[in-house]
mmCIF file of the N, C-alpha and C atoms, coordinates in Angstrom:
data_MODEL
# 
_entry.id   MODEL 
# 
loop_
_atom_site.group_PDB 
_atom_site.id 
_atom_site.type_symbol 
_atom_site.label_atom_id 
_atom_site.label_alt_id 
_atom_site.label_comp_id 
_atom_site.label_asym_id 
_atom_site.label_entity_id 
_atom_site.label_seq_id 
_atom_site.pdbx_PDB_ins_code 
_atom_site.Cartn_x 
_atom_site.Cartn_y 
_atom_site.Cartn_z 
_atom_site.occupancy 
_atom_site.B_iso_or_equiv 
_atom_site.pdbx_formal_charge 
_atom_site.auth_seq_id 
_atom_site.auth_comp_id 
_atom_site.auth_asym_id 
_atom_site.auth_atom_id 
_atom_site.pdbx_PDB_model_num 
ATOM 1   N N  . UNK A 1 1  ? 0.824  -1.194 0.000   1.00 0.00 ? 1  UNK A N  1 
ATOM 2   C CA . UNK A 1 1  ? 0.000  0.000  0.000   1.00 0.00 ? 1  UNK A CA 1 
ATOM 3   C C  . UNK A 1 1  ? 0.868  1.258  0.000   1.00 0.00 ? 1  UNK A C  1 
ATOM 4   N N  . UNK A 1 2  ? 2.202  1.399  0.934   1.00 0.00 ? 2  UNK A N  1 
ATOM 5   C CA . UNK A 1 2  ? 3.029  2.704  0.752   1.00 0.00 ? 2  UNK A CA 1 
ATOM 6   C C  . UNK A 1 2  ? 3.564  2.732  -0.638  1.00 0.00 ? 2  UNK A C  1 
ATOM 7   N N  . UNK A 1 3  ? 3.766  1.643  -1.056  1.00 0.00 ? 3  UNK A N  1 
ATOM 8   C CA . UNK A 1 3  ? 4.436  1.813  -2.483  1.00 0.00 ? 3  UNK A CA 1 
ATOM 9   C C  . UNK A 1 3  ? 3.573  2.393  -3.788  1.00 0.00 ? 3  UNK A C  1 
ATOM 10  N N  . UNK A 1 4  ? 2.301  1.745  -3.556  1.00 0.00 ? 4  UNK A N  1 
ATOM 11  C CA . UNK A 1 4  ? 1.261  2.643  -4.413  1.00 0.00 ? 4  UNK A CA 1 
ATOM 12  C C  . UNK A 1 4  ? 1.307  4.670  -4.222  1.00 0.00 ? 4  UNK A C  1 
ATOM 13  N N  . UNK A 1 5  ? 1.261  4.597  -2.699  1.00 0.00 ? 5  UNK A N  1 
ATOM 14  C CA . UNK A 1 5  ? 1.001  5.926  -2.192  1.00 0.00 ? 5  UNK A CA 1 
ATOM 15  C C  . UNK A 1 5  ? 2.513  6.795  -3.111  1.00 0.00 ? 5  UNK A C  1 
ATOM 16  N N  . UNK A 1 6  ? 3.308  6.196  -2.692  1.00 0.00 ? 6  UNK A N  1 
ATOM 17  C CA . UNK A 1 6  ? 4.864  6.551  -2.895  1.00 0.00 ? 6  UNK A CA 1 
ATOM 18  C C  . UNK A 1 6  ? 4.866  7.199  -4.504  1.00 0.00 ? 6  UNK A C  1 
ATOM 19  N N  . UNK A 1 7  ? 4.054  5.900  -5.687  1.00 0.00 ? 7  UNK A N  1 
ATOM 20  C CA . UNK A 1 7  ? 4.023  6.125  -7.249  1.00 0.00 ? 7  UNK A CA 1 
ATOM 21  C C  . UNK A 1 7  ? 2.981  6.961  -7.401  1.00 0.00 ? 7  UNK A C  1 
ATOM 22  N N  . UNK A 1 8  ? 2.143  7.170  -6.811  1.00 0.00 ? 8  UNK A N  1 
ATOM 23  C CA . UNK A 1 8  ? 1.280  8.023  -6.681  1.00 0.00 ? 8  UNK A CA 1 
ATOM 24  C C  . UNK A 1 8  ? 1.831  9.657  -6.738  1.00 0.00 ? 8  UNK A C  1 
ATOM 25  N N  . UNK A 1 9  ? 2.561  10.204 -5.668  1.00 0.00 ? 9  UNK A N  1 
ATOM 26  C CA . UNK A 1 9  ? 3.344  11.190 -5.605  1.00 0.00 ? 9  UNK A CA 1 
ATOM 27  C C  . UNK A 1 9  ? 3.799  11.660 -5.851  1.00 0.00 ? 9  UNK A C  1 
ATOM 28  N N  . UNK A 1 10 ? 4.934  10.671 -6.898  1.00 0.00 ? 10 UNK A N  1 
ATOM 29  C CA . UNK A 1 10 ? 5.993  10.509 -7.736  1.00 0.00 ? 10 UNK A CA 1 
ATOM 30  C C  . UNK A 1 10 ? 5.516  11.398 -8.880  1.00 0.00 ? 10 UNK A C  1 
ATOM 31  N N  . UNK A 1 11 ? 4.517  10.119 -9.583  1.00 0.00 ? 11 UNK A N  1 
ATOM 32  C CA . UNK A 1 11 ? 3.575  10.688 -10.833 1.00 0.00 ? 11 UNK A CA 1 
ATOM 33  C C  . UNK A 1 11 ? 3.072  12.008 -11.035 1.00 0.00 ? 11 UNK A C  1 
ATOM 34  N N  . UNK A 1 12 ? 2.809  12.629 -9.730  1.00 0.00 ? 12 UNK A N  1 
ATOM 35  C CA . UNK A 1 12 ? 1.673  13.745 -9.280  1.00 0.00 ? 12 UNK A CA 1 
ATOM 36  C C  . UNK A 1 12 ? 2.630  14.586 -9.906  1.00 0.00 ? 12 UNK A C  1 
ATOM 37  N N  . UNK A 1 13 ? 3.953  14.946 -8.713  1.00 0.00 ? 13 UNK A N  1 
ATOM 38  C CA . UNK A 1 13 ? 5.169  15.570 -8.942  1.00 0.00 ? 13 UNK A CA 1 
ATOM 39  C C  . UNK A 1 13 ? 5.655  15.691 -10.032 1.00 0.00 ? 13 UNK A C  1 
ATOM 40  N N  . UNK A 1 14 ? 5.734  14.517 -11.298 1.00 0.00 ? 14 UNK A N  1 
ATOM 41  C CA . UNK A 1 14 ? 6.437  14.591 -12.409 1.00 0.00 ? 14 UNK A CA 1 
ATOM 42  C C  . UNK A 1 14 ? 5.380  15.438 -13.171 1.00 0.00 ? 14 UNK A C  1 
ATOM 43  N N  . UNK A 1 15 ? 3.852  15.318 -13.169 1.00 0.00 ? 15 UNK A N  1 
ATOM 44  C CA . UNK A 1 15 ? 3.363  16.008 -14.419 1.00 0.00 ? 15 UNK A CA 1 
ATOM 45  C C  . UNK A 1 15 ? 3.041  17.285 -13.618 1.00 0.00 ? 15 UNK A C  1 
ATOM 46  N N  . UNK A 1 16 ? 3.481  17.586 -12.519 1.00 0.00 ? 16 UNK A N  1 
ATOM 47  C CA . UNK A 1 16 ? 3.567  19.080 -12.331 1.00 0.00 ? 16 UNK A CA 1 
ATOM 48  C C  . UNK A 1 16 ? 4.317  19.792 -12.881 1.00 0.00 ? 16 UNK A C  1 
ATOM 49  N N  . UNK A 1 17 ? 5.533  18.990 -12.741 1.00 0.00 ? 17 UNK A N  1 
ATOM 50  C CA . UNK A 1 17 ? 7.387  19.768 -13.138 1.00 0.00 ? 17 UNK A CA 1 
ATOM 51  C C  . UNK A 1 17 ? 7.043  19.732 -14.950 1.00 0.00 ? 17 UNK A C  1 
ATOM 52  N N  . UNK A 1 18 ? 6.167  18.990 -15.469 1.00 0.00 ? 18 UNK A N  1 
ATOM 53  C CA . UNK A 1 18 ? 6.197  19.020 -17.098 1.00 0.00 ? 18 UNK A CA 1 
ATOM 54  C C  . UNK A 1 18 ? 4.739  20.201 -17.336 1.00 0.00 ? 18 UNK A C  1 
ATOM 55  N N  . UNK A 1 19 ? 4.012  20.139 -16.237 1.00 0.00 ? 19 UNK A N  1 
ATOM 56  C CA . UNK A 1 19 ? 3.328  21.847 -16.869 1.00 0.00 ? 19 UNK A CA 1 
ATOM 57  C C  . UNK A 1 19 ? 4.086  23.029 -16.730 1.00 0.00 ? 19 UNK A C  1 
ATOM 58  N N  . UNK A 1 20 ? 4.565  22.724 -15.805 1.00 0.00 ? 20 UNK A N  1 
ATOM 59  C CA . UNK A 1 20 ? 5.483  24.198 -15.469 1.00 0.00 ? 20 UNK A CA 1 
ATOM 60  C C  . UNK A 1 20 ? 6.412  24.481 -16.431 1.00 0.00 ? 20 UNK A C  1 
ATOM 61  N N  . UNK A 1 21 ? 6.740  23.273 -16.635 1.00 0.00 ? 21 UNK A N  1 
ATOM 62  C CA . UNK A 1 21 ? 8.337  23.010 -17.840 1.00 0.00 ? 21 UNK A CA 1 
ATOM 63  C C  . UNK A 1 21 ? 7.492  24.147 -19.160 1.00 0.00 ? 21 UNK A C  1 
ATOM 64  N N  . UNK A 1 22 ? 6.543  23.329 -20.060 1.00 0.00 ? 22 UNK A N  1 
ATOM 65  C CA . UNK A 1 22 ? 6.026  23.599 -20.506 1.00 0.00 ? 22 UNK A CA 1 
ATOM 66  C C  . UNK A 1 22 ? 5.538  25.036 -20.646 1.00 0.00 ? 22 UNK A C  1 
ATOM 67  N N  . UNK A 1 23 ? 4.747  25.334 -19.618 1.00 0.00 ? 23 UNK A N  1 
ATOM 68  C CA . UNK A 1 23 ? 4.115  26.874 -19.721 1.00 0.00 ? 23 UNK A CA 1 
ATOM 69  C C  . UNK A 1 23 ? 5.160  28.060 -19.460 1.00 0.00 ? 23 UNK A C  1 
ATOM 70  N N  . UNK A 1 24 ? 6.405  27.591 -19.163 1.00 0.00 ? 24 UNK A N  1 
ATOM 71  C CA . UNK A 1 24 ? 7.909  28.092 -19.193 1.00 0.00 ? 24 UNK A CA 1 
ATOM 72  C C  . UNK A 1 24 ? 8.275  28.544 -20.466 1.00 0.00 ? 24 UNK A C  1 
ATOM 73  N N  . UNK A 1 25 ? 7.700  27.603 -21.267 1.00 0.00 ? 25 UNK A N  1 
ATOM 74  C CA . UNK A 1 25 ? 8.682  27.272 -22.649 1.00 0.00 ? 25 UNK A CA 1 
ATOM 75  C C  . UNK A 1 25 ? 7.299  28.661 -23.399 1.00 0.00 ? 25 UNK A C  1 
ATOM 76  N N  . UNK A 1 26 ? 6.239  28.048 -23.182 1.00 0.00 ? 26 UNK A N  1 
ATOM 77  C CA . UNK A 1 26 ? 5.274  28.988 -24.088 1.00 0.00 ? 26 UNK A CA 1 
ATOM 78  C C  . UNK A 1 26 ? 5.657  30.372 -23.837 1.00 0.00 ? 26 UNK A C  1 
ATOM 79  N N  . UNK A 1 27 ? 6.058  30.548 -22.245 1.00 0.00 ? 27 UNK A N  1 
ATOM 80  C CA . UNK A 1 27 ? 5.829  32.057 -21.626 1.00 0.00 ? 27 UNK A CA 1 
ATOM 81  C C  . UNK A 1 27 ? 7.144  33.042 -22.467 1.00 0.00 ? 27 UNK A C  1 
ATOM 82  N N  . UNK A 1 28 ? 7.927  31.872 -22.674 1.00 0.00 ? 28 UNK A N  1 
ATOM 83  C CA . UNK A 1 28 ? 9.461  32.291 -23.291 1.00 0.00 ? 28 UNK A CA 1 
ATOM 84  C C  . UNK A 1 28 ? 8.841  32.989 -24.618 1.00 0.00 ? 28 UNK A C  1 
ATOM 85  N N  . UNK A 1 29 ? 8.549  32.428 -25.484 1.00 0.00 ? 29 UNK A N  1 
ATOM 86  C CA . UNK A 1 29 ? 8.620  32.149 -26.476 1.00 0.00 ? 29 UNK A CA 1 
ATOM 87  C C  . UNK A 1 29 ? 7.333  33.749 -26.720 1.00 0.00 ? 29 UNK A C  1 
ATOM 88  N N  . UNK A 1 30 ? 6.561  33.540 -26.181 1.00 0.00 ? 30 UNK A N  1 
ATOM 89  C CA . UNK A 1 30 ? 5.491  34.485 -26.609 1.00 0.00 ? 30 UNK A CA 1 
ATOM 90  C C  . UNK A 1 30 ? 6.264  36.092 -25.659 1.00 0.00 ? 30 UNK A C  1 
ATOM 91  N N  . UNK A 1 31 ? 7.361  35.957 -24.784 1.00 0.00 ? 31 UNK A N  1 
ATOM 92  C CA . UNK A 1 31 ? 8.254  37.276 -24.846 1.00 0.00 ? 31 UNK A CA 1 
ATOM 93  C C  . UNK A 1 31 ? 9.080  37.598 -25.740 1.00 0.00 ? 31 UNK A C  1 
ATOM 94  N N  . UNK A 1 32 ? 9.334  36.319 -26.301 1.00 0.00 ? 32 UNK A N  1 
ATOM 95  C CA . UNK A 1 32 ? 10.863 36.682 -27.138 1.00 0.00 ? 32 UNK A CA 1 
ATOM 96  C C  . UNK A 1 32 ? 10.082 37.422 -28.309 1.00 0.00 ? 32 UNK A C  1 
ATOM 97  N N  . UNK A 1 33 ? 8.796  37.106 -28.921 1.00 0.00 ? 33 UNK A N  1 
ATOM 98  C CA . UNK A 1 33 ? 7.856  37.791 -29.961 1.00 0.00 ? 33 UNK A CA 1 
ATOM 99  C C  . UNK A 1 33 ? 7.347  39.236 -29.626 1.00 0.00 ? 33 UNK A C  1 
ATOM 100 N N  . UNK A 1 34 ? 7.756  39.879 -28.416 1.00 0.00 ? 34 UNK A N  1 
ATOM 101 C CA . UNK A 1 34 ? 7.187  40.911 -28.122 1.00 0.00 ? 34 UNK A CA 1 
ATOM 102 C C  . UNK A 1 34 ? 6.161  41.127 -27.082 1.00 0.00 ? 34 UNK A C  1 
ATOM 103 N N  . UNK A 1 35 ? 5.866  40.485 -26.408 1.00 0.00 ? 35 UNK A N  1 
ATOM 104 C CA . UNK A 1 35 ? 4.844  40.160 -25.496 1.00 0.00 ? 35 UNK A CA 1 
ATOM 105 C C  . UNK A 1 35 ? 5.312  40.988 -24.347 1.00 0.00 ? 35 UNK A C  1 
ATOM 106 N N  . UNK A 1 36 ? 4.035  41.397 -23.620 1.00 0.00 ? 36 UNK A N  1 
ATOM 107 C CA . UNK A 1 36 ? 4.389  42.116 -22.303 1.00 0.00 ? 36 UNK A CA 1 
ATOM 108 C C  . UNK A 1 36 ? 3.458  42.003 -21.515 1.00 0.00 ? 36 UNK A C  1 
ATOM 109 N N  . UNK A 1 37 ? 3.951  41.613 -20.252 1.00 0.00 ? 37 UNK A N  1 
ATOM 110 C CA . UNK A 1 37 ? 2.715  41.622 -19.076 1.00 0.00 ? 37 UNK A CA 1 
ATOM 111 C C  . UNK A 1 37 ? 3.264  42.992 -18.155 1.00 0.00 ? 37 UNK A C  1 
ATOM 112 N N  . UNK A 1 38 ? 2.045  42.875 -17.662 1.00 0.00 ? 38 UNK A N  1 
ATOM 113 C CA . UNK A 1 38 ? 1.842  44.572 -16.770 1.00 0.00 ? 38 UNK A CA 1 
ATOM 114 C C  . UNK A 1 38 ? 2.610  44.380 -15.745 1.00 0.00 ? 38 UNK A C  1 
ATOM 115 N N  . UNK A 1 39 ? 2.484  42.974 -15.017 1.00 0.00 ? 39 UNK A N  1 
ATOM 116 C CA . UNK A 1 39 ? 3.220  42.405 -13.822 1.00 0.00 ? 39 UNK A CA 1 
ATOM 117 C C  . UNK A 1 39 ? 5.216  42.520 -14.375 1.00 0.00 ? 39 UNK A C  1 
ATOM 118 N N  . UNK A 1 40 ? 5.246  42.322 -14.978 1.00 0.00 ? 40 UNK A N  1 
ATOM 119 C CA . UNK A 1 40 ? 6.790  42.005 -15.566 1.00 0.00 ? 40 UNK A CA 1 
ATOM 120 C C  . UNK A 1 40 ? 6.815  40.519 -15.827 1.00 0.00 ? 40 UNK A C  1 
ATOM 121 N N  . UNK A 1 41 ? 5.845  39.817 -15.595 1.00 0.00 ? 41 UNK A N  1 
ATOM 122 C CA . UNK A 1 41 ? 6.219  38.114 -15.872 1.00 0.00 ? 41 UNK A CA 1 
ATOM 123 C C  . UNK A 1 41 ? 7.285  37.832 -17.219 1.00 0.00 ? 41 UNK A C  1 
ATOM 124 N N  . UNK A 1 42 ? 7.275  38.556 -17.777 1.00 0.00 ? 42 UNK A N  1 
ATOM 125 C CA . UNK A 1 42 ? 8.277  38.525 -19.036 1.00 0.00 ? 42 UNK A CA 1 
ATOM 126 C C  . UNK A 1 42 ? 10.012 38.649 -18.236 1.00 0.00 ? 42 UNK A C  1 
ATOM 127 N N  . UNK A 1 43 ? 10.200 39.193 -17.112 1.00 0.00 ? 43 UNK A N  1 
ATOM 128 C CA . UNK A 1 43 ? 11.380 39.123 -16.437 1.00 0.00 ? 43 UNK A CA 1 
ATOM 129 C C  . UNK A 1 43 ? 11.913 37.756 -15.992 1.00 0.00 ? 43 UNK A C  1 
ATOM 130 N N  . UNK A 1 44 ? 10.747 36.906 -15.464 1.00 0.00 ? 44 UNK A N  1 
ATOM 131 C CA . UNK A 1 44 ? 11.304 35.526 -15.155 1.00 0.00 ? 44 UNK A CA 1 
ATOM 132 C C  . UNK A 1 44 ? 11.675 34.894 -16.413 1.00 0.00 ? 44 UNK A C  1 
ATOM 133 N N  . UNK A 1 45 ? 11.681 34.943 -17.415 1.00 0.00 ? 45 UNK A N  1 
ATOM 134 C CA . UNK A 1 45 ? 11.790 34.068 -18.520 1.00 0.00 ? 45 UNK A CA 1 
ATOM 135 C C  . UNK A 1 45 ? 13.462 34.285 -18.896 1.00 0.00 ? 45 UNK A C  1 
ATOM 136 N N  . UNK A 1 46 ? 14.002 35.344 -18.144 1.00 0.00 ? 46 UNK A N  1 
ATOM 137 C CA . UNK A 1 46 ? 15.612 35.590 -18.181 1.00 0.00 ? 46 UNK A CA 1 
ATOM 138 C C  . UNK A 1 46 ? 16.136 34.556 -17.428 1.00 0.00 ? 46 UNK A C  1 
ATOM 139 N N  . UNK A 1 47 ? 15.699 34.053 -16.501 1.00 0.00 ? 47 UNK A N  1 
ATOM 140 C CA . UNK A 1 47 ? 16.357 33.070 -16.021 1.00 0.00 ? 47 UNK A CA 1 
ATOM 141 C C  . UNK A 1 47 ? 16.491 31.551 -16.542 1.00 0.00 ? 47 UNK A C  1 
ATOM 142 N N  . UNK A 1 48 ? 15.487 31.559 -17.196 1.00 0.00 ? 48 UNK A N  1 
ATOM 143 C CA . UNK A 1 48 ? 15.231 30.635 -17.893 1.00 0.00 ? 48 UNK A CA 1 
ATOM 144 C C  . UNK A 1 48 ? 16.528 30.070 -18.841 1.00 0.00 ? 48 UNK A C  1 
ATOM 145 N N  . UNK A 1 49 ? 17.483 28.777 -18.691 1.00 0.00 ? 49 UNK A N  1 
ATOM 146 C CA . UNK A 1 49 ? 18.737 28.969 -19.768 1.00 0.00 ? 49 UNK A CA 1 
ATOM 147 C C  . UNK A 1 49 ? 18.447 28.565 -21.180 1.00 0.00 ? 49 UNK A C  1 
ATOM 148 N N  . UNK A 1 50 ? 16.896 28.678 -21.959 1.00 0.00 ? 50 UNK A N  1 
ATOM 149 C CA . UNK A 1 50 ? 16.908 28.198 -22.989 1.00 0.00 ? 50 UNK A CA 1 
ATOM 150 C C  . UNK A 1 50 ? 16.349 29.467 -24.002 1.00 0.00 ? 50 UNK A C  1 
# 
């Protein structure tokens, strides 16, 4: 039963880190075209190394 719980977690964790990955990559991509948010969210995408 912990081992279910354990892959459970695992799984949860991995397709979190691949939306984020993801909506990283879009957020990049639609600054590098000119895009601007009011907040500055276009600033985090500098850190970004891709």
């Amino acid at each position: 039963m912990l081992d279910l719980n354990i892959t459970k977690l695992v799984t949860t964790v991995v397709i979190i880190a691949a939306c984020c990955l993801f909506y990283l990559l879009a957020l990049d991509s639609y600054c590098d075209q000119g895009g601007t948010f009011s907040t500055g969210i276009c600033a985090i995408t500098t850190i970004v190394p891709w």
